[in-house]
C-alpha positions in Angstrom: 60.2 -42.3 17.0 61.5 -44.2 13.6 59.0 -43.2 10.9 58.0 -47.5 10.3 57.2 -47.5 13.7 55.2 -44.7 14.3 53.5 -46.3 11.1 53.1 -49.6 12.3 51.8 -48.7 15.7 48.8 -45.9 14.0 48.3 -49.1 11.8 47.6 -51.7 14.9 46.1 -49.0 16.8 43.2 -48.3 14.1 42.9 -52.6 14.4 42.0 -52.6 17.5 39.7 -49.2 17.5 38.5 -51.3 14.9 37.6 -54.1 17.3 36.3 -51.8 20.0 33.6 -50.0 18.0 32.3 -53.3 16.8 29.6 -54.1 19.9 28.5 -51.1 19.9 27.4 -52.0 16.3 25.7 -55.5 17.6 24.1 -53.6 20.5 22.4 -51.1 17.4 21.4 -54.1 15.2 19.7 -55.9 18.3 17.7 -53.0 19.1 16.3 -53.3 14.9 15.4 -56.5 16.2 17.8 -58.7 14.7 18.9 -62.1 16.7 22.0 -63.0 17.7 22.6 -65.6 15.7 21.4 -63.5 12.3 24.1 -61.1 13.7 27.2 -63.5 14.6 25.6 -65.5 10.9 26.0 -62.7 8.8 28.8 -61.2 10.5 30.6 -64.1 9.6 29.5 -64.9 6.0 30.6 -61.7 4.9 34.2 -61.6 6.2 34.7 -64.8 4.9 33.8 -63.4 1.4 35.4 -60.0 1.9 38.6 -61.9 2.8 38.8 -64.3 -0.2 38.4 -61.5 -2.5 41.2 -59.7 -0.6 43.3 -62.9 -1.0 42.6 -62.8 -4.8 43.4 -59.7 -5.7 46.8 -58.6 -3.2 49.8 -59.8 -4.4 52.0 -61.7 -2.0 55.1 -63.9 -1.7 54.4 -67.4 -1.8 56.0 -70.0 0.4 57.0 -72.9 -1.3 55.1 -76.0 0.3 54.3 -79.4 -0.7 50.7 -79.9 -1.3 49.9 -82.1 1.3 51.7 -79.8 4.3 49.5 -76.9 2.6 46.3 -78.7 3.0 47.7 -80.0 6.2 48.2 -76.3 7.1 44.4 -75.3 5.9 42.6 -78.0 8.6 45.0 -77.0 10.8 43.3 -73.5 10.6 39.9 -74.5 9.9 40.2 -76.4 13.3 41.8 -73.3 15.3 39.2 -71.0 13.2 36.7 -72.6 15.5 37.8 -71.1 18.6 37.1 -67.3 16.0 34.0 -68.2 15.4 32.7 -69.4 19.5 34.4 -66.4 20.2 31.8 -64.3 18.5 28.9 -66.4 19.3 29.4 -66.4 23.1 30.2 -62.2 23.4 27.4 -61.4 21.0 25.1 -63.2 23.6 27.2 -62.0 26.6 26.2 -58.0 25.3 22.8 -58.9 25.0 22.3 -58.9 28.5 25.1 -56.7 30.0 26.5 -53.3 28.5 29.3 -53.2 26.3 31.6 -51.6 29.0 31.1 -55.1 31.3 31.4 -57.0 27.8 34.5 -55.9 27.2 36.0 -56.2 30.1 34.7 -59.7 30.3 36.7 -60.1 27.0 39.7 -59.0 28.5 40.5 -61.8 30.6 42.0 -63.3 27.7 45.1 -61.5 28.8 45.5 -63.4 32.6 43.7 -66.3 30.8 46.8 -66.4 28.6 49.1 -66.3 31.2 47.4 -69.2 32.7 47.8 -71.3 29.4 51.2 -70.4 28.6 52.2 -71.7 31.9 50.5 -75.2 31.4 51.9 -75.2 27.6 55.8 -74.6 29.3 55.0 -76.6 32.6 56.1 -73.5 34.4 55.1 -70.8 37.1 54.6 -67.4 35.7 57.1 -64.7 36.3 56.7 -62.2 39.0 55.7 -59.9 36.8 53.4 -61.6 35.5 51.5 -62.5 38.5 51.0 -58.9 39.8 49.7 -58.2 36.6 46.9 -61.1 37.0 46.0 -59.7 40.3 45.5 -56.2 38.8 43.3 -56.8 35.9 41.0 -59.1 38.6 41.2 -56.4 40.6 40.3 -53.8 37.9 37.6 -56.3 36.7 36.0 -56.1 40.0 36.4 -52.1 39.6 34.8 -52.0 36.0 32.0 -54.7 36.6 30.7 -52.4 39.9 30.8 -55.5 41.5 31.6 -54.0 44.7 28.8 -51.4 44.8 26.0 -51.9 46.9 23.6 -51.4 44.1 25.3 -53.8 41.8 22.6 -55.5 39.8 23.8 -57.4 36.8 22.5 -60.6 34.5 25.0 -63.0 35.5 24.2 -65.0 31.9 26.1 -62.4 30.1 28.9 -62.5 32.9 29.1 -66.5 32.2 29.1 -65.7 28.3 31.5 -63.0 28.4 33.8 -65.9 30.3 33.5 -68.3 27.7 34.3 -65.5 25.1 37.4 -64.7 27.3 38.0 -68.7 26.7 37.7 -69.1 23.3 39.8 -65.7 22.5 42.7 -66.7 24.6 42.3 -70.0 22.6 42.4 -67.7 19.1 45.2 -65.4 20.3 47.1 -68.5 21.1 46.5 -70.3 18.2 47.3 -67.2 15.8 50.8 -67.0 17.0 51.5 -71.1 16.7 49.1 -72.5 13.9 50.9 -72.9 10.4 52.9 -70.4 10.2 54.6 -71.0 6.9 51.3 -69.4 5.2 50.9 -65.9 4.5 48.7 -63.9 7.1 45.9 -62.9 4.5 45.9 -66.6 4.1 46.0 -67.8 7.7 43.3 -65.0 8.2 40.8 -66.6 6.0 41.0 -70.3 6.1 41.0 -69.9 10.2 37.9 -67.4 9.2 36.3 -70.4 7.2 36.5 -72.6 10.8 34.9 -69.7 12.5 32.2 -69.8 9.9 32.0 -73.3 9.8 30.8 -73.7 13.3 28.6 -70.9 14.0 26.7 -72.0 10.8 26.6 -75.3 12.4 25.1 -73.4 15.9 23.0 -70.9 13.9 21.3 -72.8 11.2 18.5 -74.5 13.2 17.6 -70.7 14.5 18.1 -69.8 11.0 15.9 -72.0 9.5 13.1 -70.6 11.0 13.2 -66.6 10.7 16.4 -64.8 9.4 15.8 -61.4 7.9 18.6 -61.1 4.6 18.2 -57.3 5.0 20.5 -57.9 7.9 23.4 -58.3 5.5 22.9 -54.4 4.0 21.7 -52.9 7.4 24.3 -54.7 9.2 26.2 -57.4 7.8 28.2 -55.2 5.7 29.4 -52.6 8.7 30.5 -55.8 11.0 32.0 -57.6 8.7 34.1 -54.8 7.7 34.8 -53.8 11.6 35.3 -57.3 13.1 36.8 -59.7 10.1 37.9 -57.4 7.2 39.5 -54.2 8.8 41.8 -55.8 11.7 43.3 -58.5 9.9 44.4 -56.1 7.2 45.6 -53.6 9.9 47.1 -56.0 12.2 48.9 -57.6 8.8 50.4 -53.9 7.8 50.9 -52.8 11.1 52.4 -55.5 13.4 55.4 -56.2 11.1 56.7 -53.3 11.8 56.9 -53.1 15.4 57.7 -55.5 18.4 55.3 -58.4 20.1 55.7 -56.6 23.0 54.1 -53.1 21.5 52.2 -54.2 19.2 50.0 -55.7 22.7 50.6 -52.6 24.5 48.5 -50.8 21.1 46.0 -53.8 20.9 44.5 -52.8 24.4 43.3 -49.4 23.1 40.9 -51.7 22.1 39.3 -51.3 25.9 38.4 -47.8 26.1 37.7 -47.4 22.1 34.3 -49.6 23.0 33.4 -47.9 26.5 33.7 -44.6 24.7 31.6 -46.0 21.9 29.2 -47.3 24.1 29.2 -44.3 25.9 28.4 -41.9 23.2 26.2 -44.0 21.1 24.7 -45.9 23.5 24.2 -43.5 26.0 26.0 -46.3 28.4 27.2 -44.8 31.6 30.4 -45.4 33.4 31.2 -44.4 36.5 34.7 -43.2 38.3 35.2 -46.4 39.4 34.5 -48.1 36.3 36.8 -45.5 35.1 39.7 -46.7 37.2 39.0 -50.4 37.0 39.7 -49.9 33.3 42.9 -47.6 33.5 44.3 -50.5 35.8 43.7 -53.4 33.4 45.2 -51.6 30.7 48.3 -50.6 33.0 48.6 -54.1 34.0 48.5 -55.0 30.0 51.6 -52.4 29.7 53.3 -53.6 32.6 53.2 -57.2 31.1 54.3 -56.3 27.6 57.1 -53.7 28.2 59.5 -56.7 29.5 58.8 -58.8 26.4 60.1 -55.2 24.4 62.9 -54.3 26.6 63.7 -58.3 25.9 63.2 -58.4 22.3 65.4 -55.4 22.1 68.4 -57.0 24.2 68.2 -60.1 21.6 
């Protein structure tokens, strides 16, 4: 394997273990007794800070754009931050009432979700491919949930939460590869960052008002900021340049079994052989998908 790749993909892959240790941190800070809108608040606060110091100090090209594209461009990603930021708030209450393994495979349906809105977007059926893969990961959510044991007891508020989060990911994913492009991706990363901490200010503040702890922000604040808003876009930023779309998705879902092993050994959250293979299938229907759009990308 060329040396830049290899690079790239132990770059994206750190990202994403990055992303998958990060509930098992919420999960700890709930049980100090921290809400979670102090959580998704402070979370958010903090990356927004740690980013805009990143942005001041690393050197990068500038694009040369008029002054009213660029502050065309910042709304733009204000508005599609928004979608960052419900993103948070609905998983962090999704894991407070169903383990971080059901969590994130909840999350996960971002990946037929996208399917689903790339079709609508292009006013065309999905590929073959495509479809099988959509079947699989339902299939291997049913697996991973435990839906289909007889003792299968579950708080289906965190299964409707963990939907929504699927939602408004699939609506970030989607709107990182599209929204104003033109601007660096330190840049991108914290203006859409600033939408995401727009709006779960706007959802948190009336909880806020009335009890939040600012111990939260040593204790806690610090270590998620750093896993969920500092740490990834860095990575990802390093990282996907130097590799395809098409791996770069395949490393993302490593993701998937970096939070069930951390749930697993922090949390003392077990997972069954089932589980087990619900989870390898999703993540061999997120191959499947993604090894066409490399084989592709290659041909071009």
């Amino acid at each position: 394997m060329d040396k830049s790749i290899l690079k790239g993909s132990i770059l994206v892959g750190l990202g994403a273990c990055s992303y998958g240790m990060l509930t098992t941190f919420v999960k700890m800070a709930y049980a100090d007794g921290y809400t979670s809108h102090e959580v998704t608040f402070s979370q958010m606060a903090l990356g927004v800070i740690g980013l805009l110091l990143i942005n001041l100090f690393v050197r990068r090209k500038q694009t040369d754009v008029a002054e009213v594209s660029r502050t065309r461009s910042k709304l733009k990603l204000m508005a599609a931050g928004t979608t960052l930021g419900l993103t948070s708030t609905f998983y962090y209450l999704a894991v407070k009432y169903i383990p971080v393994s059901i969590g994130i495979v909840m999350l996960m349906q971002s990946v037929w979700m996208g399917v689903v809105l790339e079709a609508l977007i292009q006013r065309k059926k999905p590929e073959a491919k495509k479809n099988i893969a959509v079947i699989a990961i339902l299939l291997g959510t049913l697996m991973a949930t435990n839906v289909l044991n007889d003792s299968f007891v579950i708080d289906w508020r965190g299964i409707g939460w963990g939907f929504l989060a699927a939602m408004s990911y699939t609506g970030t994913i989607y709107c990182s590869n599209t929204v104003s492009l033109e601007m660096h991706s330190l840049k991108r990363s914290l203006w859409m960052m600033i939408g995401g901490f727009l709006i779960v200010s706007a959802i948190s503040l009336p909880y806020l008002v009335v009890e939040y702890r600012m111990e939260i922000l040593l204790n806690w604040g610090l270590v998620l900021a750093l896993f969920g808003t500092i740490l990834p876009p860095l990575l990802y930023t390093a990282g996907m340049p130097k590799i395809d779309v098409g791996l770069g998705a395949i490393i993302s879902s490593i993701e998937l079994p970096a939070a069930v092993l951390m749930a697993y050994f922090l949390l003392n959250e077990k997972v069954d052989l089932a589980q087990w293979l619900g989870i390898v299938l999703i993540l061999l229907a997120v191959v499947q998908m993604n090894l066409r759009k490399r084989k592709s990308s290659r041909v071009q």
